[in-house]
C-alpha positions as CSV (number, residue, x, y, z in Angstrom):
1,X,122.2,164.9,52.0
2,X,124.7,167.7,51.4
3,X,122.9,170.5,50.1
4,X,124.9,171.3,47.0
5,X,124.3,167.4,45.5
6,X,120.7,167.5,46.8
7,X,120.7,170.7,44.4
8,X,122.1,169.3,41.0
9,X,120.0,166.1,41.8
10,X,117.1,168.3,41.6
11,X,117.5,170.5,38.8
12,X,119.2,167.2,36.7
13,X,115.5,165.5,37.1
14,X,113.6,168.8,36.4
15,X,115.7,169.5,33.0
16,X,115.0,165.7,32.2
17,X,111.4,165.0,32.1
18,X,112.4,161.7,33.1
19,X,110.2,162.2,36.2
20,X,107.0,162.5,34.4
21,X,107.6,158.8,32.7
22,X,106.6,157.2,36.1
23,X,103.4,159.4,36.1
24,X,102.6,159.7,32.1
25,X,100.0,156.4,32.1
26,X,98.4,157.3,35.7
27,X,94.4,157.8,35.0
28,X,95.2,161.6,36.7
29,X,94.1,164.8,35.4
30,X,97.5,166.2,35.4
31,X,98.9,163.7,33.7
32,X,96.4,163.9,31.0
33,X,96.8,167.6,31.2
34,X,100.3,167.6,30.8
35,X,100.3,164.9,28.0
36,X,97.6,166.5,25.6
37,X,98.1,170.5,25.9
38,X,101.0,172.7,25.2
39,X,103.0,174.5,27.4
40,X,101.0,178.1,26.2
41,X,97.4,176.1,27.0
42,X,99.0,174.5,30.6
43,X,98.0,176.1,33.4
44,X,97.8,174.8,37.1
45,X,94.4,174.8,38.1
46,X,93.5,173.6,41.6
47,X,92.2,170.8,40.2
48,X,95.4,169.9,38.6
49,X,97.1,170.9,41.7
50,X,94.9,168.5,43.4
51,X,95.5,165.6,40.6
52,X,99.5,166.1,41.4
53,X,98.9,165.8,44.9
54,X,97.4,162.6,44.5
55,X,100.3,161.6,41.9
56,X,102.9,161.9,44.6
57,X,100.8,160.6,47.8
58,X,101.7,157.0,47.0
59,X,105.4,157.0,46.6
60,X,105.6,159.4,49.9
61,X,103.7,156.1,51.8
62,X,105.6,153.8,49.8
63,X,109.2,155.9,51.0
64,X,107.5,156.3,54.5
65,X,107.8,160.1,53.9
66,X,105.3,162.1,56.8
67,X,104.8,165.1,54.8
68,X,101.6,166.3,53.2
69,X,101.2,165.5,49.3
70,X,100.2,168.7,48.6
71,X,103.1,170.1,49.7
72,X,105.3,168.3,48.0
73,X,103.2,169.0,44.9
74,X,103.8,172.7,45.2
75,X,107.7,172.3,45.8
76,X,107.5,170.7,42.6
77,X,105.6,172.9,41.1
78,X,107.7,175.8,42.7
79,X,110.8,174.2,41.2
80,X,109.8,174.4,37.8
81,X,109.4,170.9,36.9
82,X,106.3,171.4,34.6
83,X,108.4,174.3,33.0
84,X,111.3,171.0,32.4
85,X,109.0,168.7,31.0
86,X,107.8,171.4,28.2
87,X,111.7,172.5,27.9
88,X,112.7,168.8,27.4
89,X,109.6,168.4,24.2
90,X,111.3,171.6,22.8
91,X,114.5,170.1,22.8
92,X,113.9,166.5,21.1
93,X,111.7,168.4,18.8
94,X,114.5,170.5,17.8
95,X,117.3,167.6,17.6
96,X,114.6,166.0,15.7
97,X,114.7,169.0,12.9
């Protein structure tokens, strides 16, 4: 995939938390840590590192994807994505004003 559309796909998912709807009603600590605290009270423990590992290990078997969970969990945490769920609450809370 050309790297300039694999770009906006990204960053168009992470502003949307669109991504987090497939995840929301998963029995997973980060879920449920994502869900019930605000963005000043989120912080990414190992064990919620280790909950969003576990979040994205099935869909990498499901795609046939070889590559470790937890790495993928850490590129998603590296782009931001927890940072675009908590954007995307501020926003419908403002348009909701």
């Amino acid at each position: 995939m050309p790297g300039k559309l694999r770009e906006t796909i990204i960053e168009g998912t992470r502003k949307r938390d669109l991504w987090f709807h497939d995840i929301a009603s998963a029995d997973n600590v980060f879920a449920d840590a994502l869900l019930s605290r605000t963005r000043s009270k989120f912080r990414l423990t190992k064990a919620l590192r280790s909950g969003l590992a576990e979040l994205v290990e099935a869909p990498l078997k499901k795609m046939n994807v070889n590559e470790r969970p937890e790495l993928i969990a850490e590129r998603i945490i590296s782009r931001g994505f927890t940072e675009g769920y908590y954007e995307e609450r501020e926003r419908i809370r403002d348009l909701r004003r």
